[in-house]
C-alpha positions as CSV (number, residue, x, y, z in Angstrom):
1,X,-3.0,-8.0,3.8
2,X,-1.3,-4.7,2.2
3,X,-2.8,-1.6,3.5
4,X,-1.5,0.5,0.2
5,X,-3.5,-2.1,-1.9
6,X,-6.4,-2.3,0.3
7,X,-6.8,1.6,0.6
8,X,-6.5,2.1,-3.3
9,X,-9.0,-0.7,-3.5
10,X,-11.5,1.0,-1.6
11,X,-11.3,3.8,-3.2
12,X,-11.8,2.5,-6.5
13,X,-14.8,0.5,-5.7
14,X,-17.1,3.1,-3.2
15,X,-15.5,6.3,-5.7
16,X,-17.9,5.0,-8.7
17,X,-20.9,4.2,-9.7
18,X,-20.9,1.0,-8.0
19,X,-21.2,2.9,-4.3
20,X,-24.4,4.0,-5.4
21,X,-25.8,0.8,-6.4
22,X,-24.2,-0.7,-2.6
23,X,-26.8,1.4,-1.1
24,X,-29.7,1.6,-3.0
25,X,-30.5,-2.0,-3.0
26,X,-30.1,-2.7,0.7
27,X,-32.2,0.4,1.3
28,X,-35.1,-0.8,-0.5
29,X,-35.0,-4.3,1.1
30,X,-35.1,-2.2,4.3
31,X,-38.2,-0.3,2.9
32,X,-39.9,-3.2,2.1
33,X,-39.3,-4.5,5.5
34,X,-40.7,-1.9,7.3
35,X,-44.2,-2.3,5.0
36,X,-44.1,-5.6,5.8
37,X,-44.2,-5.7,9.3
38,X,-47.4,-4.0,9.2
39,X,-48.8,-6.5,7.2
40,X,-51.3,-9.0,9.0
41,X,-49.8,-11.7,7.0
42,X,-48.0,-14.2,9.5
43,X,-44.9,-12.5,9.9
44,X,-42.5,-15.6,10.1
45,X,-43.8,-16.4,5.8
46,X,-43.0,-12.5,5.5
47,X,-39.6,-12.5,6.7
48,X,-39.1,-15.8,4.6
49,X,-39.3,-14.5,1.6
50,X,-38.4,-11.1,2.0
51,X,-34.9,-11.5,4.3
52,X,-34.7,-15.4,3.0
53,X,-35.8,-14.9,-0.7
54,X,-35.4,-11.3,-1.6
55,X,-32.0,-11.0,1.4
56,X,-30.3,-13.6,0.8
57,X,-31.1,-15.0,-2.2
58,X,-31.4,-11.7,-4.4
59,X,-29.0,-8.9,-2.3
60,X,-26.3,-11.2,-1.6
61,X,-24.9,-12.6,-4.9
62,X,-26.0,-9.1,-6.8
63,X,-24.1,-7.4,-4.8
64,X,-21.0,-9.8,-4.1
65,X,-21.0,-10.0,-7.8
66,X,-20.7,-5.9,-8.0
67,X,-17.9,-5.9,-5.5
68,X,-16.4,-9.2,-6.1
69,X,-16.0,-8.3,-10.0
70,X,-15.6,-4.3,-9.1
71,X,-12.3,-4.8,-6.5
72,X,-10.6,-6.2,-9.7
73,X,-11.5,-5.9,-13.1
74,X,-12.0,-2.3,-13.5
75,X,-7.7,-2.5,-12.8
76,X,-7.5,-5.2,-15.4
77,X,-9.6,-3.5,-17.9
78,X,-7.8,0.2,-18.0
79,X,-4.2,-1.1,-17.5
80,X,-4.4,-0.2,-14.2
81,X,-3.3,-3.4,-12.5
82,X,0.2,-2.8,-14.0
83,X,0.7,-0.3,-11.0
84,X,0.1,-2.9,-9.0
85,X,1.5,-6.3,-10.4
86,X,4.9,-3.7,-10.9
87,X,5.2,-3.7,-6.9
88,X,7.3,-5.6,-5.0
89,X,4.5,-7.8,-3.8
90,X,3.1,-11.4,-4.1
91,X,0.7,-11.8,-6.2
92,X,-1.3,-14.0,-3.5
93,X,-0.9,-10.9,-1.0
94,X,-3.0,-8.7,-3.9
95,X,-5.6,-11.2,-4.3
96,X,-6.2,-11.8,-0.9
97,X,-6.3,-8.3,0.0
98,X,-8.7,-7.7,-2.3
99,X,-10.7,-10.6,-1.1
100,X,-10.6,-9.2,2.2
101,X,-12.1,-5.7,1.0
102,X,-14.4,-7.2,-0.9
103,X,-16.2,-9.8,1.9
104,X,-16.0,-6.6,4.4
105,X,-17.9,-4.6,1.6
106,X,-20.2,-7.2,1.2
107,X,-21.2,-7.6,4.4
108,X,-21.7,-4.1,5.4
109,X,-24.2,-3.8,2.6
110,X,-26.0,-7.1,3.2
111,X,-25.4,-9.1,6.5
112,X,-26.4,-5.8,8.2
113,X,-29.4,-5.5,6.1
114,X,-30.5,-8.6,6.3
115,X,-30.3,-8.5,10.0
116,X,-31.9,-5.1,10.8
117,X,-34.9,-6.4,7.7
118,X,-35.3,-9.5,9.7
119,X,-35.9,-7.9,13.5
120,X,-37.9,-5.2,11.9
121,X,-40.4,-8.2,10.4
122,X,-40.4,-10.8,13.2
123,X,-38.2,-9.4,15.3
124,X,-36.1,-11.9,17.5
125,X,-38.7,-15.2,17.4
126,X,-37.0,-18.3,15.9
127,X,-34.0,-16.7,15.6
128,X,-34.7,-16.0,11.6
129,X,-32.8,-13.1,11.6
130,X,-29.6,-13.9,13.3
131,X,-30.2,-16.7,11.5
132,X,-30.6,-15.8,7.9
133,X,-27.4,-12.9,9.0
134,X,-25.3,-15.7,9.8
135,X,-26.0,-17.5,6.1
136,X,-25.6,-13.9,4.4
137,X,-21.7,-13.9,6.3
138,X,-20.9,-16.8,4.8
139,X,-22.5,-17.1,1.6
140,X,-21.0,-13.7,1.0
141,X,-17.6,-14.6,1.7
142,X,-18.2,-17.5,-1.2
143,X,-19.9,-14.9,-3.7
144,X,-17.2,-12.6,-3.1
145,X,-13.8,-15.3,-3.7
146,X,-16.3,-16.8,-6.8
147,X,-16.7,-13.5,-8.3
148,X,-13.2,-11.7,-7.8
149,X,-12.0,-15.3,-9.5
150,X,-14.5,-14.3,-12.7
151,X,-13.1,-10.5,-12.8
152,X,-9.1,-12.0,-13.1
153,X,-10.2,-15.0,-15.9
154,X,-12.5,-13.1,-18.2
155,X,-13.5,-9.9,-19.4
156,X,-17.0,-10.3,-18.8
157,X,-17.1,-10.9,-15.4
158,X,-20.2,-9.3,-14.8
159,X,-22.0,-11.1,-18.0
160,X,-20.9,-14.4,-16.3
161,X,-21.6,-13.6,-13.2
162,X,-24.6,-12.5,-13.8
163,X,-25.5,-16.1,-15.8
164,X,-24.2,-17.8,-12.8
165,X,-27.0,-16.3,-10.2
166,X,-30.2,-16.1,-12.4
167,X,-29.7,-18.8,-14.6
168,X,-27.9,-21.8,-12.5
169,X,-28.8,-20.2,-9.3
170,X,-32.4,-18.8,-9.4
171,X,-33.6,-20.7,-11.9
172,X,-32.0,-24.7,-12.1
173,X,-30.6,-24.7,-8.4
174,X,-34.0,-23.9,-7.5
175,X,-35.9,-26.6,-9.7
176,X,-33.2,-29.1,-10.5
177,X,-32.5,-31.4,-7.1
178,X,-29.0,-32.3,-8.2
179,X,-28.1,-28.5,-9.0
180,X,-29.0,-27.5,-5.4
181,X,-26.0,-29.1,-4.1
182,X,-23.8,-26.9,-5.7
183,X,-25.4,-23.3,-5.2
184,X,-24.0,-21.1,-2.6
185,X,-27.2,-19.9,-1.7
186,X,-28.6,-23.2,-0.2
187,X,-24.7,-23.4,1.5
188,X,-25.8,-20.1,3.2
189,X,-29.8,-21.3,4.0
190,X,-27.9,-24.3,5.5
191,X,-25.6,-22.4,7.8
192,X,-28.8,-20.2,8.1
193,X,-30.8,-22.9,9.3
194,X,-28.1,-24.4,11.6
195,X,-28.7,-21.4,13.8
196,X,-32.5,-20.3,13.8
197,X,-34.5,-22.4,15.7
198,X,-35.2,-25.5,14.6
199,X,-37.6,-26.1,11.4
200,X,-37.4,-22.4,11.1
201,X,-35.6,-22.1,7.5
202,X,-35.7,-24.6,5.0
203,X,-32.4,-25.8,3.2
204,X,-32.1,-28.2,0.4
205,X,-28.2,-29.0,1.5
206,X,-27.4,-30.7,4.6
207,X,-24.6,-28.7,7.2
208,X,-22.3,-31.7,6.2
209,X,-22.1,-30.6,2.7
210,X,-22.4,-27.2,2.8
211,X,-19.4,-26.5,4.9
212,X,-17.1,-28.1,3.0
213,X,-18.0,-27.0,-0.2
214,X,-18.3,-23.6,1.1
215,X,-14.3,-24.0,1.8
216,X,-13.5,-25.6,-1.5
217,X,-15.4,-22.4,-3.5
218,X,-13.5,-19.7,-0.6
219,X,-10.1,-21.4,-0.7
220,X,-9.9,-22.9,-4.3
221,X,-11.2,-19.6,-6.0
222,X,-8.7,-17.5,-3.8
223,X,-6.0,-20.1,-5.1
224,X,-6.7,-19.8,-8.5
225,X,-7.3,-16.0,-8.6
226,X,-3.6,-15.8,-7.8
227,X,-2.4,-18.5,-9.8
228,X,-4.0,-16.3,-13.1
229,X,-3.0,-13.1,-11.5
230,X,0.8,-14.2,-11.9
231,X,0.7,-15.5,-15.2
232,X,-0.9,-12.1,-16.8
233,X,0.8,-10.0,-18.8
234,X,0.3,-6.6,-20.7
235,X,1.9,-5.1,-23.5
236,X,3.7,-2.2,-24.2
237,X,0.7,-0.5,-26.1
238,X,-1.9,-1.7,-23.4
């Protein structure tokens, strides 16, 4: 990790627009949490679809897709990168940096959410929240390698990224069985459910599946990111 890279990083994604959005969403999540838990709903169906559905599978790839893309592209859009790739420095060593500020982003704005949203709802019974906390780490770590892969290979990182969640998340990884093995959402429900209490949380992927593909998605996309960073190049007039 380069603390040069990782400081300008920073910078460049909580100096813009996007630092508003990283607070906003996680504070209405918590808002909704607090008028739910005076609900006289049962409060374990509550916290279900409000830290489960609304958490984890809303907060979490919206915002690992605004940091994941916003640690990266904004560089490779202006030029900016140049400053960067003209450095002494492996290309790997700026990827993974990155990487690094983005997962840290990502869980500050979610994990911690989803958390404090969960105990606020049911508090500590069936261990929903550590549990669904614990799913938010990791699938964010996943949204966040994905998504920093989409801002180095195309230009409309956010357009794809975007497509990815609603349309092949949300909408066929939730209805089409075969699709479900390969959304990072049910990885983190798995991992989720792994630690609440037994029959607590639902997952449509079993722990056996979900950690490895979980790696694959982390490693592979980290690998790649690198790969394309080295082989770009800008012209004179860029």
């Amino acid at each position: 990790m380069n603390l040069t890279v990782a400081r300008l990083t920073v910078r460049g994604l909580l100096g813009r627009r996007r630092g508003i959005l990283l607070l906003v969403v996680p504070v209405l999540l918590l808002l909704l949490s607090v008028v739910a838990s005076n609900s006289s709903a049962d409060k374990h169906d509550i916290a279900v679809n409000i830290v489960g559905k609304l958490g984890l599978g809303t907060l979490v790839p919206l915002l690992g897709l605004v940091v994941g893309t916003g640690v990266i592209s904004t560089e490779i859009d202006d030029g900016s990168i140049v400053y960067l790739l003209s450095k002494p420095l492996p290309r790997w060593r700026i990827i993974t940096t990155k990487l690094a500020v983005a997962v840290v982003t990502t869980w500050l704005f979610t994990a911690i959410p989803v958390l404090v949203a969960g105990l606020v709802i049911n508090g500590t019974n069936d261990g929903l929240a550590v549990g669904y906390a614990v799913g938010t780490l990791v699938a964010g770590a996943a949204y966040s390698a994905l998504f920093l892969l989409l801002g180095v290979v195309t230009r409309n990182a956010v357009v794809v990224g975007l497509a990815y969640a609603l349309i092949w998340e949300s909408l066929i990884g939730n209805f089409v069985d075969g699709a479900k093995t390969l959304s990072i959402q049910q990885w983190g429900l798995a991992i989720a459910k792994s630690v609440a209490a037994p029959d607590a949380i639902s997952a449509q992927v079993g722990l056996g599946a979900a950690i490895p593909l979980l790696l694959v998605v982390i490693v592979g996309a980290t690998a790649f990111a690198a790969v394309r960073l080295a082989g770009l190049t800008f012209n004179s007039g860029d």
